[in-house]
N, C-alpha and C positions, 0 to 999 in steps of 0.2 A: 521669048527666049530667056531662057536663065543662066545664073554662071553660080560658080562658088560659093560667092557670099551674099546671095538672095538670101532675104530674111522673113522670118513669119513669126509676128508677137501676137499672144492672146492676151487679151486682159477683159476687165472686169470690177464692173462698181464694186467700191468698196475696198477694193486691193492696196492694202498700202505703200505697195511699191511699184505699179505697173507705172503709174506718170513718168516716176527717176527714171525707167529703164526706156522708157518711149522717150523721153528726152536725152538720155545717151545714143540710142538708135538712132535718131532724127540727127542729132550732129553726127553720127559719123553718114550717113545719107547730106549729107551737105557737103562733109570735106572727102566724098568719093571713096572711101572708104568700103561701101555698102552700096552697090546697084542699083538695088529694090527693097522695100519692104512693104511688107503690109499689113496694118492693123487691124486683127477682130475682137470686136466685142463679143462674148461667148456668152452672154445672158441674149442676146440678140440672135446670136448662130452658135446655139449650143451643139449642131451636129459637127462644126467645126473641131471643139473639143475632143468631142468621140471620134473624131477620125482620128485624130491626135494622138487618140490614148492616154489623154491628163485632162485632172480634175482643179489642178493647182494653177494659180497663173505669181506674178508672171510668168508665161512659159512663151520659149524661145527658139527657133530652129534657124540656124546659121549657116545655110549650104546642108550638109546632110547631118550637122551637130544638132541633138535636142540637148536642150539645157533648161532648168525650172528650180524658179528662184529670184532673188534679189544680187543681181551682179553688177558693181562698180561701172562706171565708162571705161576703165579701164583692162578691167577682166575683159569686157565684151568687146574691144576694139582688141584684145589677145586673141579671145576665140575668133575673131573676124580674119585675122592675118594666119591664123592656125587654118581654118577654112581654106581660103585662097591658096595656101601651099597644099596642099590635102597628106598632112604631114604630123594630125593630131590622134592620131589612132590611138596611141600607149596613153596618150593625157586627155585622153575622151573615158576610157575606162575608166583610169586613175579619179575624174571628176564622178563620176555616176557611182562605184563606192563609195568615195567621198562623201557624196549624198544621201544615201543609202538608198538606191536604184539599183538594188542587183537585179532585178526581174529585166531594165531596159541593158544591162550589160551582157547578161546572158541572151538576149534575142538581138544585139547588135555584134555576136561574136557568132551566134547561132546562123543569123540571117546569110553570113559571111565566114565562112572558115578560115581565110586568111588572114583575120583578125588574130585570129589566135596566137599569131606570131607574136603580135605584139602584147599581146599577154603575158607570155613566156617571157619578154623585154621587162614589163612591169615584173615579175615575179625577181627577177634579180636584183633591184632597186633596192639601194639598203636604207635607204630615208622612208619608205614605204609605211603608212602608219598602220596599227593594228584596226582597223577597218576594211583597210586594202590589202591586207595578209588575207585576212580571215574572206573576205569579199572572192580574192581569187579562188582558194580554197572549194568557195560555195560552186563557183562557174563550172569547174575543172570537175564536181562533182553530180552538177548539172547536164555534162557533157557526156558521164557515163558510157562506153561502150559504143555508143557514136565512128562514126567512118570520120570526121572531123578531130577526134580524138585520137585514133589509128593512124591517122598521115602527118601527126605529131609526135610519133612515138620515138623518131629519128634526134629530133631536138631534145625533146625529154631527156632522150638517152646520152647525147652530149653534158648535162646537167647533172646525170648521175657522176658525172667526173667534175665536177666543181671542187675548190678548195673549199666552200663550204658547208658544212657536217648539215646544217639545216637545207641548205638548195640540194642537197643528194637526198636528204630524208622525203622529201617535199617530191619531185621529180620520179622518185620508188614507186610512192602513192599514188601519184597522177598515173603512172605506166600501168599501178595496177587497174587501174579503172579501167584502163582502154577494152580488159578481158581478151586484150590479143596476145598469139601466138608471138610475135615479134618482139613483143618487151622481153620475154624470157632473158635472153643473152644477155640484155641490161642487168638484170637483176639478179642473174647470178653472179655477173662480175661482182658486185655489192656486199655477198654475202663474206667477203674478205675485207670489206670496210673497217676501217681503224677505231669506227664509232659503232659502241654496242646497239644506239637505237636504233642509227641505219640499215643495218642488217638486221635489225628485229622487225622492221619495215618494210626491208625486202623480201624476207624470207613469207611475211604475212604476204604479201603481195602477188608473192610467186604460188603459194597455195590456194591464192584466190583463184590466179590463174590455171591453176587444175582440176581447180574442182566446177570451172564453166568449160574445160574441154573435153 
């Protein structure tokens, strides 16, 4: 039986960080923190890795968190309590930018559409660093046309009314991707936006949208 914060470490001779992180693991498996974990050697069960889908260790899955990298005891007893609540969705994204893991952001948003919400959460963050700008950017454009991106157009469209001229510019673009019918009303409200790019945004947007219907 599993729960939350079952853990899965790979490592691998030679890594010079899988010990710290199997030593932070290990104590928090002591002070209850942690259930289970289990250690592989991936030169040993290297088809372990390839289920995995990494090439890198230390890599780490925390409940349904993959993380990969060198993470403090302290990070990692963060992501453990973030597990346990299953309440790290928008700082599961935010970290896999971070890292530059768009490929697992867009298939852990993909796999899940309700993710998405908490996308839209990060996409307002004003501390957000130009990684995680540009990172969302890439997802939302990844998502293209998508029925996932169509049951979004709703939020989106509350965002076109933001007090900020960038979350309206931003939100245009995203509606135009959808290629649905539905953004339309959005985007023509827009074209009276106070900000010339906005409405240069929308207006491109809206013509996108005509010219797929």
């Amino acid at each position: 039986m599993s729960n939350s914060t079952d853990t899965l470490l790979l490592i691998a001779p030679g890594c010079p960080h899988c010990q710290s992180v199997l030593n932070s693991l290990s104590t928090l498996v002591k002070n209850g923190d942690i259930g289970r974990l289990e250690v592989v050697n991936i030169s040993i069960y290297p088809e372990i890795a390839t289920e995995a889908g990494t090439r890198s260790v230390p890599w780490i899955r925390i409940g349904k968190y993959e993380l990969s990298g060198n993470y403090t005891a302290g990070e990692l007893k963060s992501w453990v309590e973030k597990a346990a609540s299953d309440v790290a969705g928008k700082a599961y994204i935010r970290e896999l930018l971070e890292q530059q893991q768009l490929d697992k952001a867009i298939d852990y948003i993909g796999n899940d559409s309700t993710h998405l919400t908490e996308l839209l959460e990060l996409m307002q963050d004003e501390d957000s660093s130009l990684s995680v700008k540009f990172g969302i950017g890439a997802i939302f454009e990844a998502l293209e046309s998508t029925e996932a991106l169509v049951r979004a157009i709703s939020e989106l469209g509350k965002l076109t009314q933001h007090e900020k001229p960038s979350l309206r510019a931003d939100a245009a673009y995203y509606l135009g991707l959808s290629h649905s019918p539905a953004a339309k009303p959005w985007l023509t409200r827009l074209k009276d936006d106070p900000q010339q790019d906005v409405r240069e945004i929308a207006e491109e947007a809206l013509e996108a949208l005509e010219s797929k219907s």
